[in-house]
Every structure is written in structure tokens, then in C-alpha cells.
N, C-alpha and C positions, 0 to 999 in steps of 0.2 A: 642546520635546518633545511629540509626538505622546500625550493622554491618549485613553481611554476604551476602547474594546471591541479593545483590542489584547492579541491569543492571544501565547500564547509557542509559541517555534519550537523543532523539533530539531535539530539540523546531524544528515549524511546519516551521520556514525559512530553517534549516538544511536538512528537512525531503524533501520539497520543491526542493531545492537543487540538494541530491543524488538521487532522482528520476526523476527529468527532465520536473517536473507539477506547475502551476501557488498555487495560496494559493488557487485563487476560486476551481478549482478541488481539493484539498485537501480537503475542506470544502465541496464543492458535494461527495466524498468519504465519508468522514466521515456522510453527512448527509444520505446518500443511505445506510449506515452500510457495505458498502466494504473496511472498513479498521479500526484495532481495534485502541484505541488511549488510554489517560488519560488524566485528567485533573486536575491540581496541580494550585487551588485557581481559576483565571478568563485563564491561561495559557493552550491550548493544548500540550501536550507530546509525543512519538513516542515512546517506546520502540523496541531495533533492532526486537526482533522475531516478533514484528505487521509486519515490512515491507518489513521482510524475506517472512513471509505466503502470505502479499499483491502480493509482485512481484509471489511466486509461484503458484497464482490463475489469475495474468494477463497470466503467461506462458501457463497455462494448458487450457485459453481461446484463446490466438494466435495458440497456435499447434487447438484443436479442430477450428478453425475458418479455418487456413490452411486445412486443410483436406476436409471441406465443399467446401472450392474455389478450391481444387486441382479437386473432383470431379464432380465439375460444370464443370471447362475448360474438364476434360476428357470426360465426358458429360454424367455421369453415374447421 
């Protein structure tokens, strides 16, 4: 058995889950490449840091998507 700096994975119900998305949009992420994965035989896998970088590339799209709508309503 493989020792040392081996993460623990989520299967894609877990991952589904803690992030609050159907499997189809997981499987539209993964198909779009907005979200890195593995694949262990016929099994998708989630490693944390995939869904650390996911969530902080939805963030960095909500802030810039906010700032578009702040200055529509401002009317800049």
C-alpha cells in the first residue's frame, strides 16, 4: 500500500453533497473542465483541493458578476 501524502477522496454523492449541486451539474462541470476530478476504475473522485480551487473560481465569479450589477443599478 501506497504510504505518505495521500488525500482522502469524495465520491461524486459526497462531493454533490457539500456543495449543494444535482450529479447532472457535477457531470456538466466536469464535462465543461470547471472542475478537476479523478477517476479510480468506472468511479469519479473529488480530491479536497479540486473543490477548494472550484468553490474559489465560483467566488471570484460572484464578486466580479457583483460589481457588473452594482454598476448597472449605479448606472455607470
Amino acid at each position: 500500500m501506497h504510504e505518505g501524502n495521500v488525500e482522502a477522496t469524495l465520491s461524486e454523492q459526497e462531493f454533490c453533497s457539500a456543495v449543494g449541486i444535482s450529479r447532472v451539474t457535477a457531470w456538466r462541470l466536469r464535462l465543461a473542465g470547471r472542475i478537476a476530478y479523478c477517476r479510480v476504475g468506472n468511479k469519479v473522485r473529488y480530491l479536497p483541493r479540486h473543490i477548494d480551487e472550484y468553490l474559489l473560481r465560483c467566488e471570484k465569479q460572484l464578486g466580479r458578476s457583483r460589481s457588473v450589477h452594482e454598476k448597472a443599478r449605479d448606472g455607470r
